[in-house]
KEKE-3310 file (N, C-alpha, C; in steps of 0.2 Angstrom, whole numbers, plus 5000, padded with zeros to 4 digits):
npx = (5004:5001:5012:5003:4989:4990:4987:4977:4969:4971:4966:4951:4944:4939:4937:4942:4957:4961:4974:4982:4988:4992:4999:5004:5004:5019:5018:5007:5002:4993:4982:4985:4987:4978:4981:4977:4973:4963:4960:4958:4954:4963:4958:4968:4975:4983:4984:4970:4964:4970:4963:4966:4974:4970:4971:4971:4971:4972:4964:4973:4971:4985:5001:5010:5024:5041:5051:5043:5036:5049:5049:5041:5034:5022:5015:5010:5004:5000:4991:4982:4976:4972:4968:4954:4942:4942:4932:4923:4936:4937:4924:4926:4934:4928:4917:4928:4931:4919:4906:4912:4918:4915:4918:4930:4948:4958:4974:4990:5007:5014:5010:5007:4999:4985:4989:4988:4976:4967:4973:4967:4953:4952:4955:4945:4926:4917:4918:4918:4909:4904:4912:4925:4926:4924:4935:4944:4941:4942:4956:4972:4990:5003:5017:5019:5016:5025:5037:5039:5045:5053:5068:5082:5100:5103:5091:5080:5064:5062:5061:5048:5053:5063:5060:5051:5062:5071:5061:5062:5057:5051:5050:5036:5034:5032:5042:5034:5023:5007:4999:5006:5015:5005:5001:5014:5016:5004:5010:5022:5013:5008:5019:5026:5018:5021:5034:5042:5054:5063:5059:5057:5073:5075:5068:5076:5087:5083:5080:5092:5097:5088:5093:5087:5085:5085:5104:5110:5101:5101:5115:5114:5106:5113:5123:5116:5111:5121:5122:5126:5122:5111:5107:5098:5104:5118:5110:5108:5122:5126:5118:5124:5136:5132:5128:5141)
npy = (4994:5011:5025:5037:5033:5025:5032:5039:5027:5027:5039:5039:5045:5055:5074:5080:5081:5078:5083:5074:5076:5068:5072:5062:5054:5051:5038:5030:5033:5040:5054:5071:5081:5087:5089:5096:5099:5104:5101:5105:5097:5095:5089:5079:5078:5084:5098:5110:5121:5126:5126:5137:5130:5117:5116:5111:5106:5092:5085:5071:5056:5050:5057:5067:5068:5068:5066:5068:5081:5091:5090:5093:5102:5103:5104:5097:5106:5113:5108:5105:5120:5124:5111:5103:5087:5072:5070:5080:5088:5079:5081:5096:5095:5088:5098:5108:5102:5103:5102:5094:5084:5070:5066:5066:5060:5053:5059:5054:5055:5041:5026:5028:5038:5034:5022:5031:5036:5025:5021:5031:5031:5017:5021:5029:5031:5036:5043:5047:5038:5038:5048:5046:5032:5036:5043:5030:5023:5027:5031:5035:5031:5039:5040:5026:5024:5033:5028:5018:5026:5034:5034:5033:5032:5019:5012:5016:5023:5040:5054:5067:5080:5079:5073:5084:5095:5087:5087:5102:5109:5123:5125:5124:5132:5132:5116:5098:5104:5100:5104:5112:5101:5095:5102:5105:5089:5092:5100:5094:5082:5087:5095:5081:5077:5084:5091:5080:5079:5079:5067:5057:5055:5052:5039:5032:5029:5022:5012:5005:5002:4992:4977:4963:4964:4954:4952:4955:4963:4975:4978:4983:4996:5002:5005:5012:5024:5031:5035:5027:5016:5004:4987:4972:4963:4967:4961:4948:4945:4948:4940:4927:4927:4927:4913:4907)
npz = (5000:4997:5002:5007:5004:5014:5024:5021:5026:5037:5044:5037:5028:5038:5047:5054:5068:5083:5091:5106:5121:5136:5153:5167:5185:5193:5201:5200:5186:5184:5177:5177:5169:5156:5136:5123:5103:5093:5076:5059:5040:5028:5009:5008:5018:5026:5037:5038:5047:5064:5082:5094:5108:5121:5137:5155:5171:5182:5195:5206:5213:5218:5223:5214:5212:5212:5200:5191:5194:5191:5180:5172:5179:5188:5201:5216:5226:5213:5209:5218:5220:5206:5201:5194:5194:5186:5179:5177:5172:5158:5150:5150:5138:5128:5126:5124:5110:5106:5093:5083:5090:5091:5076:5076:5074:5088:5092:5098:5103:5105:5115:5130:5130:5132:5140:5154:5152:5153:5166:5176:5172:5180:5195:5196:5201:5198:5181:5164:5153:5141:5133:5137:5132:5119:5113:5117:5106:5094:5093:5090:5089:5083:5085:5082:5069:5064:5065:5057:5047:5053:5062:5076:5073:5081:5078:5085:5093:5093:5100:5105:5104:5096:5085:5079:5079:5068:5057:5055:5065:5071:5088:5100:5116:5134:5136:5136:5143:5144:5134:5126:5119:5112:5102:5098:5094:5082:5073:5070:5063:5054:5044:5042:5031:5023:5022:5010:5006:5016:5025:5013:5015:5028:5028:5019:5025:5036:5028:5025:5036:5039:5045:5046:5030:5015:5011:4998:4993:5000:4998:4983:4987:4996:4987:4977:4984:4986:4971:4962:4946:4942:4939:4936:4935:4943:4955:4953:4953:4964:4974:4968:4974:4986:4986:4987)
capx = (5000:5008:5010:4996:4984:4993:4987:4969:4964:4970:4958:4947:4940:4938:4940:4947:4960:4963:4981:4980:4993:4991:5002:5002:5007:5024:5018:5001:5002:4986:4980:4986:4985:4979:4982:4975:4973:4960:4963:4951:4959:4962:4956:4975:4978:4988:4982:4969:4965:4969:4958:4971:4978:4966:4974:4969:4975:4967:4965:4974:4972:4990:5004:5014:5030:5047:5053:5037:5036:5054:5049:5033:5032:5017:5015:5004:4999:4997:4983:4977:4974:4969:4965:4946:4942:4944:4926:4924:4942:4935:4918:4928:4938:4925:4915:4933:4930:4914:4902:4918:4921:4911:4918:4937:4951:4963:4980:4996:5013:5015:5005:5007:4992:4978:4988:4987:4968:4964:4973:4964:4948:4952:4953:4940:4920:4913:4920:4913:4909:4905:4918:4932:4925:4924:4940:4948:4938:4945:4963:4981:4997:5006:5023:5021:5017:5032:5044:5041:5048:5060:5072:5088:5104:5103:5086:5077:5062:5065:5056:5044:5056:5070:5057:5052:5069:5072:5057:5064:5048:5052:5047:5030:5037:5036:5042:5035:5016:5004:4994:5013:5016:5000:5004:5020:5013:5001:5013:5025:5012:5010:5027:5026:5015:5021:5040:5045:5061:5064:5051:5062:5079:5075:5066:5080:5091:5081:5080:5100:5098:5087:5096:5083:5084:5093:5112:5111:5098:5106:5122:5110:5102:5119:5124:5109:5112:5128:5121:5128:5116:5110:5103:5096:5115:5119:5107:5112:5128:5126:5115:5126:5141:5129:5126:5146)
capy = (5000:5017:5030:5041:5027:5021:5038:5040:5022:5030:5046:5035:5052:5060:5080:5083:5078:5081:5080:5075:5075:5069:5070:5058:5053:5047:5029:5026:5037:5044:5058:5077:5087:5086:5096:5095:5105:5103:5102:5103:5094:5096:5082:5077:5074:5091:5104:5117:5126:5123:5132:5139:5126:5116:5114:5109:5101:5087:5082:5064:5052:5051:5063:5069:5064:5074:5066:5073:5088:5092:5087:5098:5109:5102:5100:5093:5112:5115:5101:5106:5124:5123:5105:5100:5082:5069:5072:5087:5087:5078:5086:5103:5093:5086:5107:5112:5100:5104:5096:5088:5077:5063:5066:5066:5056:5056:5055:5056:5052:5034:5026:5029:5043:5028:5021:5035:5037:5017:5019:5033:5028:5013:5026:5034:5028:5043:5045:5051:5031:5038:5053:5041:5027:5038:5044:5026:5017:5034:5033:5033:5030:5043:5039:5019:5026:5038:5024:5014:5029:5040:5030:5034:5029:5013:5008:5016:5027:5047:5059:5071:5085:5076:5073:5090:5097:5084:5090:5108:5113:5129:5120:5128:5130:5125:5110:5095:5108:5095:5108:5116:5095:5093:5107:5102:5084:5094:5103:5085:5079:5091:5093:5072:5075:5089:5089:5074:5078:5075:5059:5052:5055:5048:5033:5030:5029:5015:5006:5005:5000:4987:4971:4957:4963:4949:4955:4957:4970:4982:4981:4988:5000:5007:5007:5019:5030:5032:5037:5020:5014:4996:4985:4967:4959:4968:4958:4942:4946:4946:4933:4923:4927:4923:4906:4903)
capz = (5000:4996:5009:5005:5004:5020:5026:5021:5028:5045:5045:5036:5026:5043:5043:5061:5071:5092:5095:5114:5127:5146:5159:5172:5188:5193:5203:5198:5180:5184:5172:5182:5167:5149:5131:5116:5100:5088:5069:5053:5039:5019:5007:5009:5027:5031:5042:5037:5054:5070:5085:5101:5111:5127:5145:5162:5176:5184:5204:5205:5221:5222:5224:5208:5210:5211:5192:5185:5195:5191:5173:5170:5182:5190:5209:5222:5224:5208:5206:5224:5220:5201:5199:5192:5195:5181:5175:5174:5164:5151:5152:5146:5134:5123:5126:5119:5101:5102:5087:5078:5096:5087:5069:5076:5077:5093:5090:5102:5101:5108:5118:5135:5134:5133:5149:5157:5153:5157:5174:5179:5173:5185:5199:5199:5202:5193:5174:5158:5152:5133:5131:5135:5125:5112:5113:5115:5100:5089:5095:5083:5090:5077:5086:5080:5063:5061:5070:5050:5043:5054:5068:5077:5073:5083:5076:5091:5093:5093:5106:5101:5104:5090:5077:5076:5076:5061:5052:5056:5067:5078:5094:5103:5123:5136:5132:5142:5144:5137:5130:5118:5116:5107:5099:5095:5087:5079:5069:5067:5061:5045:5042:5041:5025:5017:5019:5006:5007:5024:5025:5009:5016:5035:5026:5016:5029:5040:5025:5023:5041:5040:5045:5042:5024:5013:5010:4991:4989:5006:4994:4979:4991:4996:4977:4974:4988:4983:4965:4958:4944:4946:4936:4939:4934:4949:4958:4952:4956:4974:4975:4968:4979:4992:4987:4986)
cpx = (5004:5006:5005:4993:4983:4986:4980:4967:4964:4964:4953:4941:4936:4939:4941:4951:4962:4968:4980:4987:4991:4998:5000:5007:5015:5022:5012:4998:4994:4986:4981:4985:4982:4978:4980:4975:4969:4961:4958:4957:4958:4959:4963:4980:4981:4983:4977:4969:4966:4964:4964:4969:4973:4970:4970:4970:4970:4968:4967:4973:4978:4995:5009:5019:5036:5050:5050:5037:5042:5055:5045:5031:5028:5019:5009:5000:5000:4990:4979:4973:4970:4966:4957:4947:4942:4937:4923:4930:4939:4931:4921:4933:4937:4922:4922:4932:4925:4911:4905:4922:4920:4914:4927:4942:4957:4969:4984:5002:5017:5010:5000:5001:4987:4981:4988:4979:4966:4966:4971:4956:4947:4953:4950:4933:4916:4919:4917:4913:4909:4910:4924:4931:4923:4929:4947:4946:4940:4951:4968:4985:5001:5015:5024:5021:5022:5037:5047:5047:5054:5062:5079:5092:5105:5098:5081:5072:5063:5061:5053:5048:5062:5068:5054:5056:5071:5070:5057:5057:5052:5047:5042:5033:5031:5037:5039:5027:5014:5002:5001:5014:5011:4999:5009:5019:5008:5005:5020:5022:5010:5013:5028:5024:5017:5029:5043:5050:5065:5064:5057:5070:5081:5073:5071:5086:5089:5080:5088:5101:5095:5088:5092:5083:5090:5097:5112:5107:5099:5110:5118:5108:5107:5122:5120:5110:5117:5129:5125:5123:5116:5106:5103:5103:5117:5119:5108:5117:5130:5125:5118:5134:5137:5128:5134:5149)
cpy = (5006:5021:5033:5036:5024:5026:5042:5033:5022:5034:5042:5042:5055:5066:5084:5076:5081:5077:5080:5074:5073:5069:5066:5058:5048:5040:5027:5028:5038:5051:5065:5083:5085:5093:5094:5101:5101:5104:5099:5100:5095:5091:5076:5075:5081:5095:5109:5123:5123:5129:5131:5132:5124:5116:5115:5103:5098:5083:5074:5063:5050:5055:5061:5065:5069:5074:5069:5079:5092:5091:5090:5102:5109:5101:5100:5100:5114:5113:5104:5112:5126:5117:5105:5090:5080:5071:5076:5090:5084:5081:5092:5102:5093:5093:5109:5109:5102:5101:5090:5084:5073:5060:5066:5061:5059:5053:5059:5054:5047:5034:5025:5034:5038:5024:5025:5035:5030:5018:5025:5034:5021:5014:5029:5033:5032:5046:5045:5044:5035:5043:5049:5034:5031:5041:5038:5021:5024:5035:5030:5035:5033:5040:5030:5019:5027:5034:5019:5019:5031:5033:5035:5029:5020:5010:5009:5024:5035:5049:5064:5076:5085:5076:5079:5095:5094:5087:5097:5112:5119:5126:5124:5126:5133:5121:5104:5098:5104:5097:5111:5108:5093:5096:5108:5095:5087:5097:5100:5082:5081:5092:5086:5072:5079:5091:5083:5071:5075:5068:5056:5050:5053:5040:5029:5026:5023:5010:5003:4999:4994:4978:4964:4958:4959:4955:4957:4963:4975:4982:4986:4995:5004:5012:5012:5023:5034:5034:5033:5019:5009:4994:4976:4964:4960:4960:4952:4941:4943:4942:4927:4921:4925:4915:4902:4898)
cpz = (5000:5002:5010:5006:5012:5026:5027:5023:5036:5046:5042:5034:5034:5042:5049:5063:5077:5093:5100:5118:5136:5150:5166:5180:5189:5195:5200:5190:5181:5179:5177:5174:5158:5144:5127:5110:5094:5080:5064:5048:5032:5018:5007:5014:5031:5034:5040:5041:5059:5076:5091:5107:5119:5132:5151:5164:5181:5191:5202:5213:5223:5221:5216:5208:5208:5204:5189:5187:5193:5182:5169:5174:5187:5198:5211:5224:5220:5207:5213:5223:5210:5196:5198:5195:5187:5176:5173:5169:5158:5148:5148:5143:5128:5122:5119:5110:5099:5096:5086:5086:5094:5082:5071:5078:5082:5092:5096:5099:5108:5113:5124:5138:5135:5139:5153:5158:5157:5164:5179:5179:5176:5191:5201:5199:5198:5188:5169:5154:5142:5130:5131:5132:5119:5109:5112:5108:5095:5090:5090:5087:5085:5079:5081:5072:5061:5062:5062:5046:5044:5061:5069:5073:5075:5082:5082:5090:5093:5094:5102:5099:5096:5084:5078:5075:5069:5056:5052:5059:5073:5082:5100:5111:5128:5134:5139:5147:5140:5131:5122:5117:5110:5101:5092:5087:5083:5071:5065:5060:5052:5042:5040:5032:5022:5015:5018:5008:5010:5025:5022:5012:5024:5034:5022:5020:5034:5035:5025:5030:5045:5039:5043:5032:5018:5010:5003:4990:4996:5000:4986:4983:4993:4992:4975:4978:4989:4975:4960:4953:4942:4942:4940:4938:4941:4955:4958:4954:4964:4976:4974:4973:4987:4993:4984:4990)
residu = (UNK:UNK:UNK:UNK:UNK:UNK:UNK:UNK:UNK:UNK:UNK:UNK:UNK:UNK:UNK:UNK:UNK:UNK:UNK:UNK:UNK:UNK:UNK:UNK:UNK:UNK:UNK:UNK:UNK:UNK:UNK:UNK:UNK:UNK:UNK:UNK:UNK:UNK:UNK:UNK:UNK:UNK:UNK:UNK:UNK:UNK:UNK:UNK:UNK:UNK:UNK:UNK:UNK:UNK:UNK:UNK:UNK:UNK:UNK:UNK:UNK:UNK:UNK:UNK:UNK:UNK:UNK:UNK:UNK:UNK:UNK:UNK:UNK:UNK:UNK:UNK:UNK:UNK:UNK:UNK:UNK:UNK:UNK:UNK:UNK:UNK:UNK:UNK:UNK:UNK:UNK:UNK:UNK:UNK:UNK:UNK:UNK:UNK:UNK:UNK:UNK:UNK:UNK:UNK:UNK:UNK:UNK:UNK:UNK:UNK:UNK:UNK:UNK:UNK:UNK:UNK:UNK:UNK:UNK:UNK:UNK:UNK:UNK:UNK:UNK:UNK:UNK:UNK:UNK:UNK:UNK:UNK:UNK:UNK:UNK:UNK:UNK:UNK:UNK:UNK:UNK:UNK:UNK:UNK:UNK:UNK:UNK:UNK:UNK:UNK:UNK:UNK:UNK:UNK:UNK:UNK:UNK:UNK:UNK:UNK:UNK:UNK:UNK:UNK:UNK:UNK:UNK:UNK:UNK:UNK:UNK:UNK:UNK:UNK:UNK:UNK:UNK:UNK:UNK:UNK:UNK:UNK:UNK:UNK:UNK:UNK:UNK:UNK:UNK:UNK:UNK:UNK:UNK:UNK:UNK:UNK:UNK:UNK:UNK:UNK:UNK:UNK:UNK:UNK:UNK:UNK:UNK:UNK:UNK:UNK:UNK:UNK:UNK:UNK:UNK:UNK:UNK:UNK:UNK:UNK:UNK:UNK:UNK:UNK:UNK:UNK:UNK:UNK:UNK:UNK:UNK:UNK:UNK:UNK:UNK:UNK:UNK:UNK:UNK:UNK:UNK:UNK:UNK:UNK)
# end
């Protein structure tokens, strides 16, 4: 399936998308704050409009955690003095998308937002049963997408922060605010579709690095990237050194 094709069977002619970020807690990753940012969408996947950036902080039943607070800013009063409860966080999530909450798909980057959601909707006795089932039967993992095309060096994932430095994104801050992270994948995410170049030349580069691929056609794939010009001969070639 070619990338595009790959790309409209995700949105699935949908014509929004709510990038979402949560923060959670250090021991029990309970949900302390979340961020979203809504987006209408061309017939081609990119970005038409976005609406200004959602935020709120969310009461947890257990304490933050010095990592996270020392990593988002958030403390235990922060959450005590501007915290909402979980329900009402959601409650003025779905308000924020308004109509297109039904019509949208929710994306993050990786997928630790939906553990986050699942383990504080097993915390809490009162939560929003069709808001967050309609948020998890609507969810995309954008991170496990982008991991086919773009990798580190060592064949490893890369932080939200790194892929949009890649894609040359001037970085919306704070950094590590869910509400500037959704933000951020937001702005990821269009840049994914619209700069080629980039896309081509990080895709190329995991393929180079793909070791399960047999050893005759990487030595071709080198040859090309190296503006060698290859013909099947090549191919036989190898192959046949392979079977020496």
């Amino acid at each position: 399936m070619s990338f595009m094709k790959e790309i409209q069977k995700i949105l699935s002619h949908r014509h929004y998308i709510t990038f979402i970020d949560f923060e959670g807690t250090e021991r029990t990753q309970e949900i302390i704050a979340i961020g979203a940012v809504i987006a209408s969408l061309n017939k081609d996947g990119t970005i038409k409009k976005m609406k200004k950036p959602f935020h709120i902080y969310v009461k947890a039943n257990s304490r933050v955690g010095n990592y996270v607070s020392n990593l988002t800013g958030i403390t235990d009063e922060i959450l005590k003095e501007k915290g909402v409860f979980f329900k009402e966080a959601m409650e003025e999530l779905k308000k924020y998308c308004g109509l297109a909450f039904k019509k949208s798909l929710f994306v993050s980057y990786s997928n630790s937002d939906m553990r986050f959601l699942n383990q504080t909707i097993a915390r809490n006795l009162k939560w929003p049963v069709e808001i967050c089932h309609q948020i998890q039967k609507n969810y995309f993992d954008f991170a496990n997408f982008f991991d086919n095309f773009v990798l580190d060096e060592n064949g490893n994932r890369i932080s939200l922060m790194k892929a949009c430095q890649l894609f040359e994104i001037t970085l919306a801050e704070p950094l590590h605010d869910p509400a500037m992270d959704a933000l951020n994948l937001a702005y990821l995410y269009d840049a994914f579709l619209k700069r080629k170049d980039i896309l081509c030349r990080e895709y190329e580069s995991v393929i180079l690095r793909y070791s399960k691929m047999p050893r005759p056609l990487l030595v071709l794939f080198k040859m090309i990237s190296e503006g060698k010009s290859v013909d099947i001969s090549d191919l036989r070639e190898e192959i046949e050194k392979d079977l020496e």
